[in-house]
N, C-alpha and C positions, 0 to 999 in steps of 0.2 A: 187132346188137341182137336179131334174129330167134333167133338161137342161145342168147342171156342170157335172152329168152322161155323157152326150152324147155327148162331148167336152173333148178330149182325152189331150188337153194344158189346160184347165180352171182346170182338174180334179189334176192337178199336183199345182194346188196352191189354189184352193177352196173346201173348202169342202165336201167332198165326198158322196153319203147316196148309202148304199149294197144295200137295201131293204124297202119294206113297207107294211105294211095292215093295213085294217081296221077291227073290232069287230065289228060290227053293234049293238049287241044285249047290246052292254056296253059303247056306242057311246067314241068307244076310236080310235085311229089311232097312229098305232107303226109303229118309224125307228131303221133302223141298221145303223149305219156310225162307221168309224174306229176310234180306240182307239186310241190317242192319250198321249202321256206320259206326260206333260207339257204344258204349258200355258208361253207366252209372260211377263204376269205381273209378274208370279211367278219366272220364271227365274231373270227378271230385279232386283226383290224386295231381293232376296235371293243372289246379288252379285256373280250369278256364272260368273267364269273367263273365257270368251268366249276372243279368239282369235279376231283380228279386221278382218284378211280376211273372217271369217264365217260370222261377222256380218255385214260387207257390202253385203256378198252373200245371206244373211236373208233380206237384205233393197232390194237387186235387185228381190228377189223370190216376195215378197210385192209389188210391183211395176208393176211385170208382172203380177198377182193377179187382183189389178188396170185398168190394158190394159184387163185383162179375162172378169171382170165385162161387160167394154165398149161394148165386142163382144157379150155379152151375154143379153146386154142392160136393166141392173140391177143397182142402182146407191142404195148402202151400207147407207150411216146414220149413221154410229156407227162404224166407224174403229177408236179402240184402242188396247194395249196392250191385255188386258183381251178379245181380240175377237181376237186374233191371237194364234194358236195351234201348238205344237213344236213337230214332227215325233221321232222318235225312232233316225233317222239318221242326228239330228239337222235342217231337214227343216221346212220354215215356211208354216201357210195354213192358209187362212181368215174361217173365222167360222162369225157364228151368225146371220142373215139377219132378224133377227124380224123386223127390222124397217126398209128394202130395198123395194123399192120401182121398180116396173118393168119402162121402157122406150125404145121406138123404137131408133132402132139405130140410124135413119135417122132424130131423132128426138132430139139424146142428146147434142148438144149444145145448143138447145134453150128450154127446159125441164125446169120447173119451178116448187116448190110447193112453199107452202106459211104458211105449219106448222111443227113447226121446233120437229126433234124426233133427239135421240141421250145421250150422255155425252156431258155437259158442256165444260169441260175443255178442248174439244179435237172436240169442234165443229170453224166452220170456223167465221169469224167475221159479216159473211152476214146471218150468221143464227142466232147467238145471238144479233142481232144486233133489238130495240125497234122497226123498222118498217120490220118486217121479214112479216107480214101479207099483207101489201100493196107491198114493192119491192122484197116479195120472193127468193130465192135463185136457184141456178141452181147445176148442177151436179158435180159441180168442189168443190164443200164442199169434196169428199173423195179424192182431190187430195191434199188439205191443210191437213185436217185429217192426213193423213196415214204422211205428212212430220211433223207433231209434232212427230207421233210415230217415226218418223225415227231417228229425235235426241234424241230420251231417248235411241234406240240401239245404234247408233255409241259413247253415254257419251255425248255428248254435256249438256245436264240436269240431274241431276240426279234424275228420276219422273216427272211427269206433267210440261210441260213446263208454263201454267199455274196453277198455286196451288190451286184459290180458286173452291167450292164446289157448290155455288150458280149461276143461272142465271146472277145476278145483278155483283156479284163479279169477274165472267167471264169476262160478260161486260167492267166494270170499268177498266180492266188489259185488255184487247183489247185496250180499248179508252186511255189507262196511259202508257203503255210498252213501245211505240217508240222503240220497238225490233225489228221488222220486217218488213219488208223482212229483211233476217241475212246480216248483211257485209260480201258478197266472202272473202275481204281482211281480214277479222277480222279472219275466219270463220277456224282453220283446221282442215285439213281433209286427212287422209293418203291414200285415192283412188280421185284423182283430177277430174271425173267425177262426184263427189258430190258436188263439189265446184260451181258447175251449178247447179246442180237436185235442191239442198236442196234452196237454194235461189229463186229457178224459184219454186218451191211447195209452200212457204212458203208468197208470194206475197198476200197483205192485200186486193187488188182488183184484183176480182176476172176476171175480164178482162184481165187483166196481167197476170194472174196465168197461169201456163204450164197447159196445158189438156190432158187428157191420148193418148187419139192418139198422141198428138205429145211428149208424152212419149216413145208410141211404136214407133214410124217414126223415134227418135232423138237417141233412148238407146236402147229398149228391141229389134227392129230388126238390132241392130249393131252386126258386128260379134263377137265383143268382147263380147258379151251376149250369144252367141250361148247356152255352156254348158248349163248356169242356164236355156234358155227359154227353150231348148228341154230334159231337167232332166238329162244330165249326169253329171251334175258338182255335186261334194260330199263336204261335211262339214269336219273339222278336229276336230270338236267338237260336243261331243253330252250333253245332257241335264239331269244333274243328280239329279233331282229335281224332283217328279212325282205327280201326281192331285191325291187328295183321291179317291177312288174309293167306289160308293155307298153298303151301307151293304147290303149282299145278300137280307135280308128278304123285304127293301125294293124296290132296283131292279125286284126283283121276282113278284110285283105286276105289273111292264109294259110289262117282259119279261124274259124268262126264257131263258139263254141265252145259256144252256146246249143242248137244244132241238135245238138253230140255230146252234149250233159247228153241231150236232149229224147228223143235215140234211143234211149239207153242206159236212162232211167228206163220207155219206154214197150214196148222190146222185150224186156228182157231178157239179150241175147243176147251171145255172145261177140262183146268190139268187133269182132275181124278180120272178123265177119259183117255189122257194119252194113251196108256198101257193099250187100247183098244183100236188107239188109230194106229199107229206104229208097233205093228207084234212084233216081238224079238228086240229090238233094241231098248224098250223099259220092261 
């Protein structure tokens, strides 16, 4: 997160964090990151009526996400619905890296692990696959990944493109489907440059499969992307669906978050500084 900090593109579609400290004396370690209003899966589940141009412009913001990771040399494990966060002004933003994994840049095409972390239903066929131990998988699992989530935005599924819940039952529907790669010809699509992406993402070997560079090399440095990669392009829809938010009493035990408004309005100052304008209280 410290690194999507310091990455003024990455920060426009990864996850942000204000701040941080540590309690030593209560071995705890607090973040600040932005609130978010909504979630991926809950929008999807709750049938809000999003427009198709917002939600190809939520596939492309995802995608340049994808190409931020690369730059950042970070490879995710777990892009799904439920790990994508939806802005006040309908943009989308990757969340969640528990299970990310760091990687030199110079090293992500040949980048290998060999045990598999994630969701099931939403992991690539080389990682659910019985010999994931011996033939390992490489970094292009978030580039299949992120193209399932992509057909549950544009409608193509409605939910998991795979359904079942288990390892084996993933499997079995990888090895039975004969779905994939999707038929272009089959396939529509009311922005014709999906008609590429989604097919070249969704490729079962993963030597075939499009790779984020040549994601950014093919789409995100086109200039028909310009808006979305440098943030001026806006959504026509926002998201009226919002995440619970935790009861105070129990929030108050990580962070009292009156005292970060109270610092931030009366200091000024760059969050990472509070801890230094205010001792004792962060």
């Amino acid at each position: 997160m410290l690194a999507v900090n310091e990455s003024e593109t990455a920060g426009r579609f990864l996850m942000s964090m204000l701040m941080c400290w540590e309690d030593v004396e209560k071995d705890l370690i607090f973040f600040v990151m932005p609130l978010y209003p909504a979630d991926l899966v809950t929008v999807l589940l709750k049938k809000e009526e999003i427009p198709m141009a917002s939600r190809y412009q939520m596939c492309k913001e995802l995608i340049c996400a994808l190409v931020a990771l690369f730059h950042l040399g970070v490879v995710h494990k777990d892009i799904k619905p439920a790990n994508i966060l939806i802005g006040h002004d309908g943009r989308a933003v990757l969340t969640d890296f528990g299970n990310a994994a760091a990687v030199p840049t110079h090293d992500y095409a040949t980048w290998k692990d060999y045990i598999r972390g994630g969701t099931y239903c939403y992991m690539a066929p080389e990682m659910v696959s019985a010999d994931v131990r011996k033939v390992g998988y490489g970094t292009n699992v978030d580039v299949f990944s992120l193209g399932l989530v992509i057909m549950e935005i544009i409608g193509f599924c409605d939910g998991p493109f795979f359904h079942q819940r288990s390892l084996e039952g993933v499997r079995d529907e990888h090895a039975n489907s004969g779905r994939l790669p999707i038929d272009s010809d089959k396939f529509l699509c009311t922005e014709e440059k999906f008609w590429e992406i989604l097919p070249a993402m969704l490729q079962v070997d993963p030597e075939k499969r499009i790779t984020a560079p040549q994601l950014e090399d093919k789409y995100v440095c086109s200039e028909e992307w310009t808006a979305v990669r440098d943030g001026s392009a806006t959504h026509d829809w926002r998201p009226t669906v919002t995440l619970p938010v935790a009861d105070v009493k129990d929030a108050a035990r990580f962070l009292d978050f009156s005292l970060y408004s109270h610092a931030r309005n009366r200091y000024g100052a760059d969050p990472l500084e509070f801890e230094y304008c205010v001792p004792g209280v962060f």
